[in-house]
C-alpha positions as a Markdown table, in Angstrom:
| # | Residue | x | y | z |
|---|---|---|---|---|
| 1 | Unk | -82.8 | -119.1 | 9.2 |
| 2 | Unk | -82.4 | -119.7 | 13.0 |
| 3 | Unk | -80.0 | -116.2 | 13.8 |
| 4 | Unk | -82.4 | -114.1 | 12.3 |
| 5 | Unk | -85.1 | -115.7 | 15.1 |
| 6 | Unk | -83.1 | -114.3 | 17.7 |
| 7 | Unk | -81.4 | -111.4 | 16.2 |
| 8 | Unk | -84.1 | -108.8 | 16.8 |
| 9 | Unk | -84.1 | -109.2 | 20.3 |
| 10 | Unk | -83.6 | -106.2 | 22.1 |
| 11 | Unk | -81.1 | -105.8 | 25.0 |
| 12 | Unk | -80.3 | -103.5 | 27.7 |
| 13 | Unk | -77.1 | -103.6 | 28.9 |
| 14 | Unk | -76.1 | -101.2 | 32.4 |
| 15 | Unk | -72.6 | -103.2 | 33.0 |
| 16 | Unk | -71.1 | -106.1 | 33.6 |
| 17 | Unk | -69.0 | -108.5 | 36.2 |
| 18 | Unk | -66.1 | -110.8 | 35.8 |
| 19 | Unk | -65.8 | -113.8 | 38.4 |
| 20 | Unk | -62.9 | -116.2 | 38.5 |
| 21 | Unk | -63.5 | -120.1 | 38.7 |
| 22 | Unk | -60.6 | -122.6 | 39.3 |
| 23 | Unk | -61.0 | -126.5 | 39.4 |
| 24 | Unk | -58.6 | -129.2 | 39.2 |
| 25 | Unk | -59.7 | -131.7 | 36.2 |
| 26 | Unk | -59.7 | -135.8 | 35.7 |
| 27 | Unk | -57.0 | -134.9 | 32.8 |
| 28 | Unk | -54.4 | -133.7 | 35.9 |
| 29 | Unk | -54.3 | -130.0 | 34.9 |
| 30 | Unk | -55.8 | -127.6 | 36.8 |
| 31 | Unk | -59.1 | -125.7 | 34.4 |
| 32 | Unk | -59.3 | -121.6 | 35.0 |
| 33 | Unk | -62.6 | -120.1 | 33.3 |
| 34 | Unk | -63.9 | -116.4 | 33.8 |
| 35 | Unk | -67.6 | -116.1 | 33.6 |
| 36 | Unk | -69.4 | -112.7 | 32.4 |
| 37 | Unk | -72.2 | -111.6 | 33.8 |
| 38 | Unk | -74.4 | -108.5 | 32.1 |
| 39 | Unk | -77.2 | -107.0 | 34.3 |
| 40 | Unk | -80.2 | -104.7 | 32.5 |
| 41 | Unk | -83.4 | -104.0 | 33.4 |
| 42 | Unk | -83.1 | -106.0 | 36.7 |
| 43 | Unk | -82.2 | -109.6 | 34.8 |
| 44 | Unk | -78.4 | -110.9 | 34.4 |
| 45 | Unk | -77.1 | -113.1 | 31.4 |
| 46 | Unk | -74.1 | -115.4 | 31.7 |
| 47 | Unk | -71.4 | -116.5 | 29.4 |
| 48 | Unk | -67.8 | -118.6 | 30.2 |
| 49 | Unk | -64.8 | -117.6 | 29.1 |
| 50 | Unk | -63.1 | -120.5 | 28.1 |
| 51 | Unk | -59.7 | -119.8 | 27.2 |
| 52 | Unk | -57.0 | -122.4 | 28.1 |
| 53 | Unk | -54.0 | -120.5 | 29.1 |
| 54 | Unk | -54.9 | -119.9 | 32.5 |
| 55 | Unk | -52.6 | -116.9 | 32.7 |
| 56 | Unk | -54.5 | -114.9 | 30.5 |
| 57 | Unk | -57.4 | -115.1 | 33.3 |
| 58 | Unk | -55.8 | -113.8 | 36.0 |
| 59 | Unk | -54.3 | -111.2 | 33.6 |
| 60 | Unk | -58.0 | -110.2 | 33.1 |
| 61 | Unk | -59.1 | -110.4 | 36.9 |
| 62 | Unk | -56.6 | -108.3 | 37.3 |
| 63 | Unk | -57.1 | -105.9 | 34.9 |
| 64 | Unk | -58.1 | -102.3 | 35.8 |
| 65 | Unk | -59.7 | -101.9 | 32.0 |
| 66 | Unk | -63.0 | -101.8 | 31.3 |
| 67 | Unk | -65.1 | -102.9 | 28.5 |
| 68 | Unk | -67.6 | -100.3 | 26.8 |
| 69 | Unk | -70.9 | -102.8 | 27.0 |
| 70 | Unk | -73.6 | -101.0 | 28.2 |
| 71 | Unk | -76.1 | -99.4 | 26.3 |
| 72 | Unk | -79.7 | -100.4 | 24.5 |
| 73 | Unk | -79.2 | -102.3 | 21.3 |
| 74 | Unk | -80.7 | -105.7 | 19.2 |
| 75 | Unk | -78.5 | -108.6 | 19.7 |
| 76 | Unk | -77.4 | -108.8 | 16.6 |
| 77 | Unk | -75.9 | -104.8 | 17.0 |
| 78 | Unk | -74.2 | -105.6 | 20.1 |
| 79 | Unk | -72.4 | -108.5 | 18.0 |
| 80 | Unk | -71.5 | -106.0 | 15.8 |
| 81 | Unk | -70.7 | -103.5 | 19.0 |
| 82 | Unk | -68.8 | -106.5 | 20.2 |
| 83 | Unk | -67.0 | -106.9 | 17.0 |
| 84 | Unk | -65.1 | -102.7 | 17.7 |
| 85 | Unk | -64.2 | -103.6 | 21.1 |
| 86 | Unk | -60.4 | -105.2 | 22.0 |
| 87 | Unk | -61.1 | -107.7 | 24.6 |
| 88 | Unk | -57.6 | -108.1 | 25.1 |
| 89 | Unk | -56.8 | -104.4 | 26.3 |
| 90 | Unk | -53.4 | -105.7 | 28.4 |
| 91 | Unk | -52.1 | -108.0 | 26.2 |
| 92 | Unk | -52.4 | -110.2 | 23.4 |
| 93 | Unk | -53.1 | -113.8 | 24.2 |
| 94 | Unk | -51.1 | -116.6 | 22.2 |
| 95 | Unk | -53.5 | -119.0 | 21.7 |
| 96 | Unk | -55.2 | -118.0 | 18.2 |
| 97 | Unk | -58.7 | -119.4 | 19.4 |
| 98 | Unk | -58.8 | -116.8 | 22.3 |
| 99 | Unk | -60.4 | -114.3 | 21.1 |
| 100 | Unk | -63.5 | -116.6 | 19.6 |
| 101 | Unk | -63.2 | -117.7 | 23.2 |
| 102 | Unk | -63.8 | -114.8 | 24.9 |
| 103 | Unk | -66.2 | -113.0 | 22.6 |
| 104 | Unk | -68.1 | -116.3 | 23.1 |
| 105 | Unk | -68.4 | -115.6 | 26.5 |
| 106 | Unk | -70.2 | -112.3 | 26.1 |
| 107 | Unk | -71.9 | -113.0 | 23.2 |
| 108 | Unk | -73.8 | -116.1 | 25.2 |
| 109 | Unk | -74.2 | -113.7 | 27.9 |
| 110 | Unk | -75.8 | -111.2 | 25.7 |
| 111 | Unk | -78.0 | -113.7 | 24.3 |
| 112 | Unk | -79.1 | -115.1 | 27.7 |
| 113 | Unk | -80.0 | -111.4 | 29.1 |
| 114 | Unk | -82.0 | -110.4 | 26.0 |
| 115 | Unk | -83.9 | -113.5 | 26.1 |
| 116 | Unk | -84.7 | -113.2 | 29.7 |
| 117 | Unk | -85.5 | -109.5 | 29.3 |
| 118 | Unk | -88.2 | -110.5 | 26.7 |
| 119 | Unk | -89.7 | -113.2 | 29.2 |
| 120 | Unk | -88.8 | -116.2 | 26.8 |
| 121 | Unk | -86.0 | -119.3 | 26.4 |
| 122 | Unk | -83.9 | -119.9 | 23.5 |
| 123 | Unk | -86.5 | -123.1 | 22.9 |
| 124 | Unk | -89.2 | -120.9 | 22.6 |
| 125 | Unk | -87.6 | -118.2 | 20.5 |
| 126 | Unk | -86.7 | -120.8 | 18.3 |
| 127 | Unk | -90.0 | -122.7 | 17.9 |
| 128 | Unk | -88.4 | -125.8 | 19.0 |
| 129 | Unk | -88.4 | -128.3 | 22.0 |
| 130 | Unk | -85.9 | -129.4 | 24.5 |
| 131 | Unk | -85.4 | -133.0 | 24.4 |
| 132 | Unk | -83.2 | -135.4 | 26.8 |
| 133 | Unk | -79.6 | -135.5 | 25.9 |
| 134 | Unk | -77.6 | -138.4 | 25.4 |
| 135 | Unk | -74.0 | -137.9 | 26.4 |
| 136 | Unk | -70.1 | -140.0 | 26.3 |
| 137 | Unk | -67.9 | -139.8 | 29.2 |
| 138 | Unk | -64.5 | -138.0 | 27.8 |
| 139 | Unk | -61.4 | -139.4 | 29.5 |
| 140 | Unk | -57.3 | -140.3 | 28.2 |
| 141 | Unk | -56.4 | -144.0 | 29.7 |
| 142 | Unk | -53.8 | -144.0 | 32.7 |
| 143 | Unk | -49.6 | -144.0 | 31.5 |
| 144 | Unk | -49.3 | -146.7 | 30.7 |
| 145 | Unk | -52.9 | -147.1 | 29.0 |
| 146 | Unk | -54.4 | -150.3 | 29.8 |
| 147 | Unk | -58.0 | -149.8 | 29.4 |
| 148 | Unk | -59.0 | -150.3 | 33.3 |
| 149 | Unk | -60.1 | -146.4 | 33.6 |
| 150 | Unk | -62.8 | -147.3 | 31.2 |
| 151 | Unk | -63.7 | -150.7 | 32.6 |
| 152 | Unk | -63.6 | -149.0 | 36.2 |
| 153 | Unk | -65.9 | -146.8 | 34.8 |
| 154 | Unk | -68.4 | -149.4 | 33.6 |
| 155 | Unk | -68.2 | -151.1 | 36.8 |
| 156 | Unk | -69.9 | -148.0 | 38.0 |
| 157 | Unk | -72.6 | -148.0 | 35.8 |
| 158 | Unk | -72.3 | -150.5 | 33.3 |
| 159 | Unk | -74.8 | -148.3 | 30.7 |
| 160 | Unk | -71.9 | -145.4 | 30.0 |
| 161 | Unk | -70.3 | -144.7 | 26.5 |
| 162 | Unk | -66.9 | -142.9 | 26.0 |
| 163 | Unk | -65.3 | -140.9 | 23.8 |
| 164 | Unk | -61.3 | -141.6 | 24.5 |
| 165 | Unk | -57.9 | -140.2 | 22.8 |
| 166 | Unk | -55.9 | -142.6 | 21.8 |
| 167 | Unk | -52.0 | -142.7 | 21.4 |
| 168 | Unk | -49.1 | -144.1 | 19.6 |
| 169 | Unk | -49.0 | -146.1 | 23.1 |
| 170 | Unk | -52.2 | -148.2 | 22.8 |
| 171 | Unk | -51.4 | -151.5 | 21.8 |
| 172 | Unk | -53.3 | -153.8 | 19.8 |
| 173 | Unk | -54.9 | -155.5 | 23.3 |
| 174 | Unk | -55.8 | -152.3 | 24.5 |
| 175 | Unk | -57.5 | -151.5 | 21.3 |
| 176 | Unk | -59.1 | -155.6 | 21.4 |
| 177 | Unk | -60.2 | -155.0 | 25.4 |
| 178 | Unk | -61.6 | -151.4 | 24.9 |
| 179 | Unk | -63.4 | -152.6 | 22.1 |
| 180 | Unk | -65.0 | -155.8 | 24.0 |
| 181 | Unk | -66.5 | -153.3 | 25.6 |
| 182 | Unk | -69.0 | -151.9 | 23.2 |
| 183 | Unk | -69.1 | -148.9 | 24.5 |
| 184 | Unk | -66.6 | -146.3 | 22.7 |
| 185 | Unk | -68.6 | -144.3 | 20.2 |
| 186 | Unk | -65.8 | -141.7 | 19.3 |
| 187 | Unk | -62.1 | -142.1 | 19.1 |
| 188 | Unk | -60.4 | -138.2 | 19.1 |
| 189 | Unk | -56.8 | -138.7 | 17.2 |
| 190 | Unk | -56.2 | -135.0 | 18.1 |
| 191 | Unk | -54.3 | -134.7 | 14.9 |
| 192 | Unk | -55.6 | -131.3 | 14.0 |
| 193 | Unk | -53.8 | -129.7 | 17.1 |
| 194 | Unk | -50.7 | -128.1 | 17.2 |
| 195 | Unk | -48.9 | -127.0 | 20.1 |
| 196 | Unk | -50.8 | -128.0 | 22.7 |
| 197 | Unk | -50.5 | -130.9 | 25.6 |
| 198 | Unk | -52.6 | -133.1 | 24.1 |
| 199 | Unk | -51.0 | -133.0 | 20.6 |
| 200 | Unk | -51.0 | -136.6 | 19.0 |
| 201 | Unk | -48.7 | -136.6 | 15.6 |
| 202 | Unk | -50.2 | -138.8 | 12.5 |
| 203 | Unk | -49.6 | -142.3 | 13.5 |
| 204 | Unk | -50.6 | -144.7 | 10.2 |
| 205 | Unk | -50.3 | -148.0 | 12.6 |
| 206 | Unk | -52.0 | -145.9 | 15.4 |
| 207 | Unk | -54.7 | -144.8 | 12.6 |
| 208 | Unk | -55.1 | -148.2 | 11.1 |
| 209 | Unk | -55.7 | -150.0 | 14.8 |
| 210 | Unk | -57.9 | -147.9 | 15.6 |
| 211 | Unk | -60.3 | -148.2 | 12.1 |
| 212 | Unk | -60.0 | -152.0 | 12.1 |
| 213 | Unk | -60.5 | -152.0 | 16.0 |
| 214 | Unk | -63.3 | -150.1 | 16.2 |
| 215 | Unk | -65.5 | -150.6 | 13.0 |
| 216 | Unk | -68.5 | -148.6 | 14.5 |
| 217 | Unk | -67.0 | -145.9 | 16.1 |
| 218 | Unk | -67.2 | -142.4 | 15.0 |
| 219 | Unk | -63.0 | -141.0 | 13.9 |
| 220 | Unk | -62.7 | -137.5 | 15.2 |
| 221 | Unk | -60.0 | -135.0 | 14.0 |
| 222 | Unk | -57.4 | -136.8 | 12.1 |
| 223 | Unk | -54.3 | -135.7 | 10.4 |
| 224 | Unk | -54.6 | -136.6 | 6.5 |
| 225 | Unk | -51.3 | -136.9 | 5.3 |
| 226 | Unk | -49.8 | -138.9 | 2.7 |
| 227 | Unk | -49.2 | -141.7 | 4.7 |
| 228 | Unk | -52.8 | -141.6 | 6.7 |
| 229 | Unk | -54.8 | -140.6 | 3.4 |
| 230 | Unk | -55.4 | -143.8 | 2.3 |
| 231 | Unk | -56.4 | -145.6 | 5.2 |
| 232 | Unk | -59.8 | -144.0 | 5.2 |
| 233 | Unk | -60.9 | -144.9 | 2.0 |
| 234 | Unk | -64.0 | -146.3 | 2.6 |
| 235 | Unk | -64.9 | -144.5 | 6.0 |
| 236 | Unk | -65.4 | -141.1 | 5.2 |
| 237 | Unk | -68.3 | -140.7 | 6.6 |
| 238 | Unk | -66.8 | -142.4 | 9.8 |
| 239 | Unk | -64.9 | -139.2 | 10.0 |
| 240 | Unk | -65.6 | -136.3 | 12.2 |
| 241 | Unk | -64.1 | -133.1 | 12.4 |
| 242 | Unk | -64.0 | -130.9 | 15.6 |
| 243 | Unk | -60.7 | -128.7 | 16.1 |
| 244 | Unk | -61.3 | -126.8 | 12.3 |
| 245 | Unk | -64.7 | -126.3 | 12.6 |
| 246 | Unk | -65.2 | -122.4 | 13.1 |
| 247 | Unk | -68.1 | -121.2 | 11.0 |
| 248 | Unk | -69.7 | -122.7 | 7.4 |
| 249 | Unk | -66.9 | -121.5 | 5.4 |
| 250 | Unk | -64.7 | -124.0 | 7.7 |
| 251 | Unk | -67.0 | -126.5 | 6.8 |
| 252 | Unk | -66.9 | -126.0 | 3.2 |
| 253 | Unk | -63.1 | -126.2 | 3.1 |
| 254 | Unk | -63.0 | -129.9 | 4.7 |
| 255 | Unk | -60.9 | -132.6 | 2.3 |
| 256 | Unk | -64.9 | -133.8 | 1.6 |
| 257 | Unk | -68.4 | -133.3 | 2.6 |
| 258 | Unk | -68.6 | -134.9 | 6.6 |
| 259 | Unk | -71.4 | -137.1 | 8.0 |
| 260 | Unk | -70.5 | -136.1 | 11.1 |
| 261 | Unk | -69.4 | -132.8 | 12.8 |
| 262 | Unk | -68.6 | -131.5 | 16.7 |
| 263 | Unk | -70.3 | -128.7 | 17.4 |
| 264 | Unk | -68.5 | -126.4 | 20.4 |
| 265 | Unk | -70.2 | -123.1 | 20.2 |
| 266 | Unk | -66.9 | -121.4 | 22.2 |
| 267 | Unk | -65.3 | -122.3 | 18.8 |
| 268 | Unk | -67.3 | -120.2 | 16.5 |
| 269 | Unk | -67.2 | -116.5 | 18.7 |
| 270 | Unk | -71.0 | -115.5 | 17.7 |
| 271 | Unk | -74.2 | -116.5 | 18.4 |
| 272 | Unk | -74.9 | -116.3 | 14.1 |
| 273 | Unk | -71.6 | -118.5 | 13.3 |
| 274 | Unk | -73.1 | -121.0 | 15.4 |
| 275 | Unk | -76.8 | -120.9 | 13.6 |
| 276 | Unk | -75.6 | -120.5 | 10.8 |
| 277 | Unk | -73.5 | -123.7 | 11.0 |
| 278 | Unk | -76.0 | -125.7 | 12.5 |
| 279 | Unk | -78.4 | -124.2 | 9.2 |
| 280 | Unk | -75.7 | -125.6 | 7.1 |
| 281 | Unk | -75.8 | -128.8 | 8.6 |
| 282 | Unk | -79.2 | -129.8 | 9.4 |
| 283 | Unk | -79.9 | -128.7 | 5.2 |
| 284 | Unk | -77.1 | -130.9 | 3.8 |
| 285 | Unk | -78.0 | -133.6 | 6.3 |
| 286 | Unk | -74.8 | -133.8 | 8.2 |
| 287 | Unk | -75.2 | -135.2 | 11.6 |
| 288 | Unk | -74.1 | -133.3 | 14.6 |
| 289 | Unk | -73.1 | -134.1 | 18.3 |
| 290 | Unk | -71.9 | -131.5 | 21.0 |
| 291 | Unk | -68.3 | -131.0 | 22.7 |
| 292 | Unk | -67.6 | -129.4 | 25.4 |
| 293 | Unk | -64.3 | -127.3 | 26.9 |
| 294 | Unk | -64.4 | -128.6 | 30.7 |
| 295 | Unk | -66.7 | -125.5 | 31.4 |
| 296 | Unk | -66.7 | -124.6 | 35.0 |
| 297 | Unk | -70.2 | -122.7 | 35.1 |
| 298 | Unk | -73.1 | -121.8 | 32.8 |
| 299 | Unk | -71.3 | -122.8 | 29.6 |
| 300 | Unk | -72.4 | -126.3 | 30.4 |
| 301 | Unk | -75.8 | -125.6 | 30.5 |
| 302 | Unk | -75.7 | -124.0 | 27.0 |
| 303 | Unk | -74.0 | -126.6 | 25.1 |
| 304 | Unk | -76.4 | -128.9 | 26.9 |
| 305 | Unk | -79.5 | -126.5 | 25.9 |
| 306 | Unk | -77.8 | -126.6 | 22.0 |
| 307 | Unk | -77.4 | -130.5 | 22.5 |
| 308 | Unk | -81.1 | -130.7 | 23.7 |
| 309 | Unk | -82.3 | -128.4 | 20.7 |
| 310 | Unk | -80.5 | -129.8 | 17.8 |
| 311 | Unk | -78.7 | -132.8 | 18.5 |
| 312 | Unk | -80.5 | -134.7 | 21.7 |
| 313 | Unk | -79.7 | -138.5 | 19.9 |
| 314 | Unk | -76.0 | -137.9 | 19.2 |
| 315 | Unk | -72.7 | -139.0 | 21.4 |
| 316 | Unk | -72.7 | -135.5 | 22.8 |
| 317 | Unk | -69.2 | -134.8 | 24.7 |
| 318 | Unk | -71.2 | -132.9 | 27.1 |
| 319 | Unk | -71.1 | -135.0 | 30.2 |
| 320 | Unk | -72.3 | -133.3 | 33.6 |
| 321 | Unk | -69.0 | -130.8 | 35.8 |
| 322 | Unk | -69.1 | -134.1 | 37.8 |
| 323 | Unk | -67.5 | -136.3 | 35.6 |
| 324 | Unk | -64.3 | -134.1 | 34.9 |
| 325 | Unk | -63.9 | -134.4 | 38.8 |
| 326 | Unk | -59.9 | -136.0 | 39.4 |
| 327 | Unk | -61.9 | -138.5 | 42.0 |
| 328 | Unk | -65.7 | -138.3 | 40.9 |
| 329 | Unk | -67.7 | -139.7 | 43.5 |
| 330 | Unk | -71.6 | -140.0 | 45.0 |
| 331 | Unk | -74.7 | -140.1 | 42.4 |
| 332 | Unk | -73.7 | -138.6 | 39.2 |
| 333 | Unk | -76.3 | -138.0 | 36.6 |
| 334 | Unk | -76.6 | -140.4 | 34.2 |
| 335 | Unk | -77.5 | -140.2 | 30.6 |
| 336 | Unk | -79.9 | -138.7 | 29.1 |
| 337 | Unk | -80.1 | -135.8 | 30.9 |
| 338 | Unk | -83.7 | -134.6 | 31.2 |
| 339 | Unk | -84.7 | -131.0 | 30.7 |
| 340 | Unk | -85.2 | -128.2 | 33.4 |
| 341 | Unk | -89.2 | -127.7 | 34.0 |
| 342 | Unk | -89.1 | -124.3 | 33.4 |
| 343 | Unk | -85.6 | -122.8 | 31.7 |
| 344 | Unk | -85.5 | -119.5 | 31.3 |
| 345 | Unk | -82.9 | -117.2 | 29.3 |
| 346 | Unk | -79.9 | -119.8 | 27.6 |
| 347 | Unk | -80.1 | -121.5 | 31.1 |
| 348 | Unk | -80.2 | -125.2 | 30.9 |
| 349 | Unk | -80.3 | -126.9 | 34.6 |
């Protein structure tokens, strides 16, 4: 099993930093993330904090708490150290995925000092290789949606693939354009959120231009009601599932078995949910592709090291900082992404 490759790693922790990092985003909200930072035995790990509500950052720059980190321990009994500890000392946040969020966040960082502390990378550890990683550009179409973000996009460079988030608004010429296109590998019908700004309800005409539109595309996160239920007969395994997945037992509980997952390791809190998931998958053959959470710092590079370990080939929602940009601009990298000569730690760039 992959955790118990990187479990017995030993770590020395002597404390810890917080630092703030604020970025307006191509989706016209402004991103807040808090990276951690461990130092032991002269070497410092990162993680990203990835939370959404930005006030519960600044609640924790502000914060005159302290978390009890430091000491000697394996990775795997910091977890479990990690595990005691209330990372939410001030107050308790709203969003329900927080706390996988933040423990996340130190968990990575934990994993990134102890491998750097024994001299290694996570490829290494793992006896596996980092191969270039194929990624999609993530973007919503302008109000009204028209489709000419995604064809100003191609103009650009002419070789880039998309994942998009379609809504009740996209007509069935916006669907017909988008798809002349050949370029949209996921569609994300964000019917598994709840509460959130980018909530889109279970939309059967929505649902059904959108599998007739698009007969290649992978489906990503819908709502299966009894009106939507039926229109997938037949493309299961065009189905992908993102938003539930938290662990294997999340996995298990889907309506069937998937073809397809999105891994996003925030999601899953520990460093052995996230093994042990990608375990699960790669031994029931289910095809994987990384997501991101418009990370501001090192928790790009790790979902692009996970990406370049596990799932290189797949439409990986990981594209470079650059492309969340409101007005990206210059030479942005373009896919695949090649490998860093000589990564150290969880680093990845």
């Amino acid at each position: 099993m992959l955790y118990d490759r990187v479990a017995d790693l030993d770590l020395t922790i002597n404390g810890y930093e917080l630092a703030h990092r604020e970025r307006d985003t191509s989706s016209g909200f402004t991103r807040t993330t808090t990276v951690v930072s461990l130092h032991g035995d002269g070497e410092t790990g990162q993680g990203e904090d990835v939370i959404y509500d930005n006030e519960v950052h600044y609640a924790l720059r502000d914060s005159t708490e302290t978390f009890p980190v430091a000491g000697d321990y394996t990775l795997d009994s910091f977890s479990e150290r990690l595990a005691e500890i209330d990372l939410f000392p001030d107050d308790e946040p709203d969003q329900p995925t927080a706390h996988d969020y933040r423990r996340w966040a130190f968990e990575s960082a934990a994993l990134d000092l102890a491998l750097k502390q024994a001299g290694t990378n996570l490829a290494n550890r793992l006896g596996r290789s980092y191969d270039p990683v194929r990624f999609v550009v993530s973007t919503r179409l302008a109000e009204p949606p028209t489709g000419e973000r995604v064809d100003d996009w191609l103009d650009r460079n002419s070789a880039l693939e998309f994942k998009l988030d379609p809504t009740s608004d996209w007509s069935a010429d916006v669907v017909e354009r988008l798809a002349a296109t050949d370029a949209v590998r996921i569609l994300d019908l964000k019917g598994q959120y709840h509460g959130t700004m980018v909530d889109q309800p279970p939309d059967p005409d929505l649902y059904e231009r959108i599998i007739q539109g698009f007969p290649e595309a992978l489906i990503e996160d819908p709502a299966l009601t009894d009106e939507t239920r039926e229109l997938f007969a037949g493309h299961e395994a065009r189905v992908t599932w993102d938003y539930p997945i938290q662990g294997v037992e999340t996995v298990e509980e889907l309506s069937w078995e998937p073809d397809w997952l999105n891994i996003k390791p925030s999601r899953f809190g520990s460093i052995e949910s996230v093994l042990d998931t990608i375990d699960h998958c790669r031994e029931n053959n289910i095809s994987m592709y990384g997501g991101g959470q418009f990370e501001l710092g090192v928790g790009r590079e790790h979902i692009h090291a996970l990406a370049s370990l596990f799932y290189p080939d797949g439409p990986n929602d990981v594209a470079p900082r650059a492309y969340n940009d409101p007005n990206p601009s210059g030479g942005l990298p373009t896919s695949p992404l090649t490998p860093p000569s000589s990564p150290r730690g969880l680093e990845w760039g």
